[in-house]
Z-matrix of the N, CA and C atoms (Angstrom, degrees):
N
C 1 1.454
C 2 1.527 1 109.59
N 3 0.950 2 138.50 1 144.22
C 4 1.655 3 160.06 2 -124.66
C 5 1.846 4 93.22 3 -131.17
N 6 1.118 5 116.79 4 111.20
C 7 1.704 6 107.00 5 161.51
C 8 1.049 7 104.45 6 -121.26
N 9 1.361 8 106.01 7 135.66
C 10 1.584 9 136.17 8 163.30
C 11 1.517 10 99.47 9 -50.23
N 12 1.364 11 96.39 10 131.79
C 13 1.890 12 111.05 11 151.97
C 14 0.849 13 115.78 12 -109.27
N 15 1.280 14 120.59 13 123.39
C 16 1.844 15 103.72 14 162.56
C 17 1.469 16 90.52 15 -116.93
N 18 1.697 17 98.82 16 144.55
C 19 1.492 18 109.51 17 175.25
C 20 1.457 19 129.95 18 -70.92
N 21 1.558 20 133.43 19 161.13
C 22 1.310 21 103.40 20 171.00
C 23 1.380 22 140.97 21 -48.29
N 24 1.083 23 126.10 22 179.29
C 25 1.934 24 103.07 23 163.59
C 26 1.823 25 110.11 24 -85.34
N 27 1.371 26 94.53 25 135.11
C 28 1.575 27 104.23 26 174.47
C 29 1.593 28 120.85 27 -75.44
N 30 1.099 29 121.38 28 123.89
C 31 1.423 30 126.95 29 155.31
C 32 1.443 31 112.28 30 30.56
N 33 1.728 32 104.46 31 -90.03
C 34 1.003 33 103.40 32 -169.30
C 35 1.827 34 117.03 33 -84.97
N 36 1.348 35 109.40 34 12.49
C 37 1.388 36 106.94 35 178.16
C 38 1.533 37 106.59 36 -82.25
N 39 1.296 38 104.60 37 -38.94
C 40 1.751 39 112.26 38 163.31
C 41 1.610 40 117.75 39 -46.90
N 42 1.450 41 106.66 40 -28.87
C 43 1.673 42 106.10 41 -169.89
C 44 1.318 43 90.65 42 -85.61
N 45 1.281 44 148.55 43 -45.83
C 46 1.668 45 151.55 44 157.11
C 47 1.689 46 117.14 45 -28.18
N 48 1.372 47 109.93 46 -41.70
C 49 1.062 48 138.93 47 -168.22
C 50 1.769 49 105.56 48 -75.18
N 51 1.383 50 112.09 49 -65.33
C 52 1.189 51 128.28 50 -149.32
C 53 2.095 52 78.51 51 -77.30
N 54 1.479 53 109.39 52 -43.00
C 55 1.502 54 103.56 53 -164.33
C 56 1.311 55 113.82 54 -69.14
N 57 1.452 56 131.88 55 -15.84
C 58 1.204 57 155.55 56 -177.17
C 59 1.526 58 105.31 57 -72.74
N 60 1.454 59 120.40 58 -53.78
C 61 1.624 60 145.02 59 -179.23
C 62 1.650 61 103.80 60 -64.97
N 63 1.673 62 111.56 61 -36.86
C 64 1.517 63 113.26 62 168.73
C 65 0.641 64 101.07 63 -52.06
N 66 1.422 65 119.78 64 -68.18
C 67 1.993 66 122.87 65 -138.66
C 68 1.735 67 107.96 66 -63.46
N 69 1.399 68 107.32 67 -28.31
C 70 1.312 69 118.59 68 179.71
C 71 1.143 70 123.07 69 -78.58
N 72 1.399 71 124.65 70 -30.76
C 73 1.140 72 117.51 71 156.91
C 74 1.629 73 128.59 72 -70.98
N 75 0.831 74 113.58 73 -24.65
C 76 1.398 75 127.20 74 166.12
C 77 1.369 76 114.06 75 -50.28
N 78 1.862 77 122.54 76 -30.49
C 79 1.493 78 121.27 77 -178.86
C 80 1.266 79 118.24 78 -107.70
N 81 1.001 80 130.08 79 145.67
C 82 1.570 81 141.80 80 172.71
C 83 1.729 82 125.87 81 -23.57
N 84 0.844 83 115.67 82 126.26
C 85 1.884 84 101.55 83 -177.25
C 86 1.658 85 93.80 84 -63.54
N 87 1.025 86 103.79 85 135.39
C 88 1.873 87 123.96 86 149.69
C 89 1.080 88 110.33 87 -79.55
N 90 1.345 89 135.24 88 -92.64
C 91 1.778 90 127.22 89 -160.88
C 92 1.531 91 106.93 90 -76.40
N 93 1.360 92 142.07 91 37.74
C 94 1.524 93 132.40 92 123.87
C 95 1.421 94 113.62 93 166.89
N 96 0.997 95 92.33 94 143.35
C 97 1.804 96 117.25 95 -160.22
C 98 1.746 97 84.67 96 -65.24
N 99 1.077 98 119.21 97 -25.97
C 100 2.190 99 102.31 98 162.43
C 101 1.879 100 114.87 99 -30.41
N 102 1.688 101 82.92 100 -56.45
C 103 1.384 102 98.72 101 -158.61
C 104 1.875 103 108.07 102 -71.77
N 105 1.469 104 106.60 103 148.72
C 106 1.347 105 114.83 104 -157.68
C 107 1.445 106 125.02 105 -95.13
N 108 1.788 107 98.68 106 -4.06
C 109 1.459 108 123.37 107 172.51
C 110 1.951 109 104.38 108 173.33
N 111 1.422 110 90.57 109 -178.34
C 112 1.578 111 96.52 110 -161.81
C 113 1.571 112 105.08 111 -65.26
N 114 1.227 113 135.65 112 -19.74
C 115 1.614 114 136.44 113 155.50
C 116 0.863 115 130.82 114 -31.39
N 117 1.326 116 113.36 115 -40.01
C 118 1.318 117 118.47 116 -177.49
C 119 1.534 118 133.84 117 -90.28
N 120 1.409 119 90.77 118 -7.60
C 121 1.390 120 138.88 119 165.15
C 122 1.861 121 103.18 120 -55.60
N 123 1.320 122 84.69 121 -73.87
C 124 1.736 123 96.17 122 -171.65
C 125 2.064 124 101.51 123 -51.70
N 126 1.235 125 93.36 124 -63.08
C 127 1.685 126 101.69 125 -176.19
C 128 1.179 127 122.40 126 -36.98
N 129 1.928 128 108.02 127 -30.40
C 130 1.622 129 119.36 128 -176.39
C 131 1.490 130 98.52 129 -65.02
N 132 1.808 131 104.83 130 -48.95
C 133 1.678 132 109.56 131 -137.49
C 134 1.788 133 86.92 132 -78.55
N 135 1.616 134 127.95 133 -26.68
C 136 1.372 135 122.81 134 172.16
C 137 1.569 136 126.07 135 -31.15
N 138 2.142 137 78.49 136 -67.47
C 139 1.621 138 90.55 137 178.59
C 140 1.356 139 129.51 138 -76.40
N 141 1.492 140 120.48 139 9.57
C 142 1.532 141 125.99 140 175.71
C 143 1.109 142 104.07 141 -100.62
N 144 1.653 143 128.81 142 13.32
C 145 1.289 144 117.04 143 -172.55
C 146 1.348 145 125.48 144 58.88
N 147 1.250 146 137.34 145 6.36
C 148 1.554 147 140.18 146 -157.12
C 149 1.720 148 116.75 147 81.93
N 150 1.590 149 104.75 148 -9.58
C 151 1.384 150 91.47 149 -176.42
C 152 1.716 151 131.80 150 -77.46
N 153 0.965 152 105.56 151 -24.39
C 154 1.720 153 120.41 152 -158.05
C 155 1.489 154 86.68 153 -85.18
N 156 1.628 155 121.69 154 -61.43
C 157 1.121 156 143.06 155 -119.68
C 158 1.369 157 111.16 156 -117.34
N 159 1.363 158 121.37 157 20.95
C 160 1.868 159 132.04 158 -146.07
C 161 1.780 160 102.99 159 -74.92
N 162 1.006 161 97.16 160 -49.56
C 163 1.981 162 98.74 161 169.59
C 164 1.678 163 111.53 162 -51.81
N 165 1.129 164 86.43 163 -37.32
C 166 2.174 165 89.64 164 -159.17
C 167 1.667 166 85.94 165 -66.65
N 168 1.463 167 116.21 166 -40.05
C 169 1.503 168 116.71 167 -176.63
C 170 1.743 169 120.92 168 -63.61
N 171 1.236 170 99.47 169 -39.05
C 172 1.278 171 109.38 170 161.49
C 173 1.166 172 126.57 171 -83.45
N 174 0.988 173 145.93 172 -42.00
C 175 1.732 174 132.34 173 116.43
C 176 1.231 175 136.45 174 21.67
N 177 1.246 176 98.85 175 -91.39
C 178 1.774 177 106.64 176 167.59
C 179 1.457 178 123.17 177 -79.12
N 180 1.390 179 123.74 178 -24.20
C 181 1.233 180 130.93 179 -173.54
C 182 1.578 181 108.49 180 -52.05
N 183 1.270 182 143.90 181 -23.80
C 184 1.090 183 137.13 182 -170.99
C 185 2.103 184 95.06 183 -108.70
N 186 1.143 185 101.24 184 -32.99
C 187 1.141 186 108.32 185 -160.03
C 188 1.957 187 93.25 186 -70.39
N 189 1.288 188 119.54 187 -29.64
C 190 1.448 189 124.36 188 -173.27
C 191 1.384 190 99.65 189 -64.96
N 192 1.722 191 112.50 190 -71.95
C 193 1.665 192 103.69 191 -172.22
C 194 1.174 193 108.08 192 -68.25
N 195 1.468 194 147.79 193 -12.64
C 196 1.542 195 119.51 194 160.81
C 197 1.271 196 105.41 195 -58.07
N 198 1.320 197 145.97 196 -56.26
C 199 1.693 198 152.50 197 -159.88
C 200 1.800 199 78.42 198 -58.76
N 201 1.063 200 126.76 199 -45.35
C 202 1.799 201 113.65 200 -166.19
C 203 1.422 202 105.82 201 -61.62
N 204 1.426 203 101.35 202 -51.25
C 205 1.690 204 98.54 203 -178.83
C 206 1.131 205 126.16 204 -85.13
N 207 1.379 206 130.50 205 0.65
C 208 1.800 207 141.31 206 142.30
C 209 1.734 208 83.04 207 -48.71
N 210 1.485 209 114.80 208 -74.80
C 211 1.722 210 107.09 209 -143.50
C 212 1.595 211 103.30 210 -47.69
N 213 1.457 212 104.60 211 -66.05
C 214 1.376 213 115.30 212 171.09
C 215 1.625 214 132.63 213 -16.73
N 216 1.309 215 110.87 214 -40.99
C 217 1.231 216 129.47 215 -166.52
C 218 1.023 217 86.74 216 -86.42
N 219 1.298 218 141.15 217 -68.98
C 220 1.220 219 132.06 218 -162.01
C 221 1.593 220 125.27 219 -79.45
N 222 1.362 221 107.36 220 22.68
C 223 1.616 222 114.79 221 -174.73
C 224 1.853 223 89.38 222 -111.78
N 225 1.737 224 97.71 223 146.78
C 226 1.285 225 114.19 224 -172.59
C 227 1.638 226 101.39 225 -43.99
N 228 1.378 227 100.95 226 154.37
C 229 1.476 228 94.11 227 171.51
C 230 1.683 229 132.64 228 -80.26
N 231 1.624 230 102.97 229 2.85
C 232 1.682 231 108.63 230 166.22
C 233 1.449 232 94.77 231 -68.22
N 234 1.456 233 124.17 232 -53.55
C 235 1.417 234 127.57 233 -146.49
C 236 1.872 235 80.69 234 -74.89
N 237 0.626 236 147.94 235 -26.60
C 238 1.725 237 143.70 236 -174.40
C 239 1.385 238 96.71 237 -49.34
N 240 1.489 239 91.80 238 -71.10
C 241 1.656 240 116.19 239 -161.36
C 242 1.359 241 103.26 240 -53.89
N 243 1.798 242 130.81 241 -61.76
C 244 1.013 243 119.86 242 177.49
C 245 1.549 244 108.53 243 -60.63
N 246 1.363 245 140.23 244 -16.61
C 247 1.440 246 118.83 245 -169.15
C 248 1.941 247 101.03 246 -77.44
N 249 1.338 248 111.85 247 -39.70
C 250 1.521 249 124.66 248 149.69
C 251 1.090 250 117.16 249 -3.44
N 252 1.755 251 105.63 250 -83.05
C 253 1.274 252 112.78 251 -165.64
C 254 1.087 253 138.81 252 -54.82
N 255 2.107 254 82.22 253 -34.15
C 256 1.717 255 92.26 254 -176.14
C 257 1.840 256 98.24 255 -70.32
N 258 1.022 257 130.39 256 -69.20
C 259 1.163 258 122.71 257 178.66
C 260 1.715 259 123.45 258 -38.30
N 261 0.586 260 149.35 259 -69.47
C 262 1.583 261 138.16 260 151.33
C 263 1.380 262 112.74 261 -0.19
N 264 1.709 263 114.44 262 -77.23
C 265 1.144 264 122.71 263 -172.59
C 266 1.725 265 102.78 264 -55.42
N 267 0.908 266 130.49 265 -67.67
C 268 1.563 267 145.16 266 167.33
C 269 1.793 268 116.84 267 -45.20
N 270 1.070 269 124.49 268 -76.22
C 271 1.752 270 128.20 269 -163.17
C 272 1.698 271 112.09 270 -111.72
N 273 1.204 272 114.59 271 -19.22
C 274 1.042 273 102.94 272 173.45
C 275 1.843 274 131.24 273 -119.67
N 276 0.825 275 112.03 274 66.08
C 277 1.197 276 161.10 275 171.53
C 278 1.631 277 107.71 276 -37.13
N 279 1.774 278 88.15 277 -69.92
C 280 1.410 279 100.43 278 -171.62
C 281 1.835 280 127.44 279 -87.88
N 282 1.730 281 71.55 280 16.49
C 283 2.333 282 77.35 281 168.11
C 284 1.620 283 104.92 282 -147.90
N 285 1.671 284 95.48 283 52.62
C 286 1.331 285 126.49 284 150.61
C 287 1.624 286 119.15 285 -67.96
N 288 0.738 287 126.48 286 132.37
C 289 1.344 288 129.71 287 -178.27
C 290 1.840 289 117.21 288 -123.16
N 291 1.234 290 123.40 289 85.15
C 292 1.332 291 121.71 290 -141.40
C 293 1.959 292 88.20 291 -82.55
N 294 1.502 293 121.40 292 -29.97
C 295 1.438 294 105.88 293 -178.14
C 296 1.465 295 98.87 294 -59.20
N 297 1.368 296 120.64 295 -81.26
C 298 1.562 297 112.45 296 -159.64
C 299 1.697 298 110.09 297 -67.21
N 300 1.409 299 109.63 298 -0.22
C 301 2.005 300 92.66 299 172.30
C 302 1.846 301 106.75 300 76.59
N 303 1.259 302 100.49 301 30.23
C 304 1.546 303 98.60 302 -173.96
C 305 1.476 304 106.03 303 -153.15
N 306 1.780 305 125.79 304 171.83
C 307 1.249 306 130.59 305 -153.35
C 308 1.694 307 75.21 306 -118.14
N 309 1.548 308 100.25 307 130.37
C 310 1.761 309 93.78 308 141.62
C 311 1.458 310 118.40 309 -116.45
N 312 1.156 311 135.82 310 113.02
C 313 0.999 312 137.78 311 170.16
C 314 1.510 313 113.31 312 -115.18
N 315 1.281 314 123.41 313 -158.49
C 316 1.792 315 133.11 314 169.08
C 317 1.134 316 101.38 315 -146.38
N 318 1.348 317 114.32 316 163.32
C 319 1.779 318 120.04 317 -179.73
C 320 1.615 319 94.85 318 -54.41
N 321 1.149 320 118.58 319 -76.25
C 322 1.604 321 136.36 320 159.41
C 323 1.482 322 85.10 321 13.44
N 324 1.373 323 134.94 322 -100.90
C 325 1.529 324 143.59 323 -140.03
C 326 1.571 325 100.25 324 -65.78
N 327 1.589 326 114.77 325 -42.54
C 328 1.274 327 112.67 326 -173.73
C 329 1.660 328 102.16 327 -65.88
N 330 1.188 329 116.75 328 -36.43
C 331 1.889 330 115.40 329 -168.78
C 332 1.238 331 81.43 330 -62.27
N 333 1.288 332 138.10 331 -71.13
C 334 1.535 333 122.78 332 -156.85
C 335 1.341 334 129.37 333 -60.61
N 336 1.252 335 112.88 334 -14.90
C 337 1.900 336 126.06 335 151.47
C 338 0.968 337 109.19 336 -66.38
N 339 1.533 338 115.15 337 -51.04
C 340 1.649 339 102.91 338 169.58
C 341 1.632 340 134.95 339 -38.42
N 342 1.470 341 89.83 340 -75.50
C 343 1.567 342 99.66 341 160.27
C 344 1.447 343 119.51 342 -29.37
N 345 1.366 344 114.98 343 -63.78
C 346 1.637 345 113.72 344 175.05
C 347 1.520 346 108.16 345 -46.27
N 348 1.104 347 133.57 346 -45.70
C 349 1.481 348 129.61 347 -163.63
C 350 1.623 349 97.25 348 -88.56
N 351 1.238 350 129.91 349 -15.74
C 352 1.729 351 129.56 350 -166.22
C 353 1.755 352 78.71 351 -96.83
N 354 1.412 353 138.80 352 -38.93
C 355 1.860 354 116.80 353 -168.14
C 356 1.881 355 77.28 354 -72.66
N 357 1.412 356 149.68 355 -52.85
C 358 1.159 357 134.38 356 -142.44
C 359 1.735 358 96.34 357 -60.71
N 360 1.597 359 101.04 358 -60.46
C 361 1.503 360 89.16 359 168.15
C 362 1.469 361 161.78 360 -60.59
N 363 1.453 362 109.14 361 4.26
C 364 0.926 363 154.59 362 137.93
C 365 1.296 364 139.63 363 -23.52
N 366 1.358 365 92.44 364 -80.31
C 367 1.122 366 114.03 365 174.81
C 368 1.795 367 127.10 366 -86.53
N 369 1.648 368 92.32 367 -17.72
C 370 1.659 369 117.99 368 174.73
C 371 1.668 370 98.14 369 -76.24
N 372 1.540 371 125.26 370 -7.38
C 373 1.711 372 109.00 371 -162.04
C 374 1.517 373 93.78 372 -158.14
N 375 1.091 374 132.03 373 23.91
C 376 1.466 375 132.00 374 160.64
C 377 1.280 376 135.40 375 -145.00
N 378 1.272 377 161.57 376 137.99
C 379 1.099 378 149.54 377 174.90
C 380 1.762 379 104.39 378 -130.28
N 381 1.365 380 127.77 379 160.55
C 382 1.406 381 127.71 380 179.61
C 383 1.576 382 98.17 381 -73.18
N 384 1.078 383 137.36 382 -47.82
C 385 1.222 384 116.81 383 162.22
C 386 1.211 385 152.67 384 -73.61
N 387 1.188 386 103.62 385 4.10
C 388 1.624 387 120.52 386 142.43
C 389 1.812 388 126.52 387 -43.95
N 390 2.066 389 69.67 388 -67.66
C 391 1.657 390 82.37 389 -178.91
C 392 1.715 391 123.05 390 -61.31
N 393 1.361 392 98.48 391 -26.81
C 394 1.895 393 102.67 392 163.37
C 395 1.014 394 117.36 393 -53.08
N 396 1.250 395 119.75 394 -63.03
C 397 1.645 396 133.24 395 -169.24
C 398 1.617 397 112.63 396 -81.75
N 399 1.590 398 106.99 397 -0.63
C 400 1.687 399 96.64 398 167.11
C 401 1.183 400 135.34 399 108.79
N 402 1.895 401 92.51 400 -36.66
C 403 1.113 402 112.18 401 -176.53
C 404 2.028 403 116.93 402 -76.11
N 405 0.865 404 105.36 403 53.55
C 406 1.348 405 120.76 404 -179.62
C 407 1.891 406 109.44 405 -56.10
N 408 1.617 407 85.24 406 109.86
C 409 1.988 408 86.93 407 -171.42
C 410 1.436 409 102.87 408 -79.15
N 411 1.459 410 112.66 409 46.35
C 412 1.710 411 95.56 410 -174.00
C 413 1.668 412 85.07 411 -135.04
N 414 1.358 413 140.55 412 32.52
C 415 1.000 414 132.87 413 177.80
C 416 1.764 415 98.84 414 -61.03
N 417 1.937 416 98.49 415 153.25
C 418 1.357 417 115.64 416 -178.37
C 419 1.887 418 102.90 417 -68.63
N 420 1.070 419 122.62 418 -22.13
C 421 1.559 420 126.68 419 175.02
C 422 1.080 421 127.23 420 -63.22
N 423 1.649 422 103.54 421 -19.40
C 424 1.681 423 104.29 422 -136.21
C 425 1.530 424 73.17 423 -124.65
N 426 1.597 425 113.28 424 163.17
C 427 1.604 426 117.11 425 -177.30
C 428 1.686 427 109.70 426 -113.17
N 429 0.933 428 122.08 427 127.08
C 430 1.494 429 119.85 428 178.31
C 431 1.183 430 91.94 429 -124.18
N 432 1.552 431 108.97 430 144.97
C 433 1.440 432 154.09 431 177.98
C 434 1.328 433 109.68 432 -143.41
């Protein structure tokens, strides 16, 4: 039987990550005036598995990897290249191109790996009752990976 690795999160996937978690807090909750901004939103629709929460998912789901490829774009272009690599070497796999020896992908495909690896982190460092009680594991002190 075959197990998946997925690697830790890198450095700068956290800086993608953490800028993604801004932008959201910055907007209004959609699925309930409980919630204290659009974050909490995402954290609900995580932990329901898609069930409760299927609009908010469709909703934000496009709206997340654009916010990736705003961040992206605007990160130096070493940090590009290494954010690249890691993905290449790791998730993208499947826009290998073995004649020319090269990846074709678009920012487009990479934001949406992103996204996939930003719900893992997510869901690896938040819960809605966290965010009630305060205890928010994303303090600026504290280091998440």
């Amino acid at each position: 039987m075959d197990t998946y690795f997925s690697p830790s999160y890198s450095e700068l996937e956290v800086k993608i990550f953490k800028g993604i978690k801004s932008y959201f807090e910055k907007l209004p909750p959609f699925a309930s005036s409980d919630y204290e901004n659009g974050f909490y939103d995402i954290v609900a629709q995580y932990e329901s598995g898609g069930e409760d929460y299927t609009f908010v998912a469709d909703y934000y789901k496009e709206l997340i990897a654009s916010v990736a490829v705003d961040i992206f774009n605007s990160m130096p272009t070493d940090e590009q290249m290494e954010i690249r690599r890691f993905y290449e070497i790791n998730f993208l796999e499947q826009y290998y191109d073995s004649d020319s020896e090269t990846y074709e992908y678009t920012v487009n495909n990479l934001a949406i790996e992103i996204s996939g690896r930003f719900r893992g982190w997510v869901e690896d460092h938040f819960t809605l009752e966290d965010l009630f009680n305060g205890t928010d594991n994303n303090d600026d002190d504290e280091e998440i990976d």
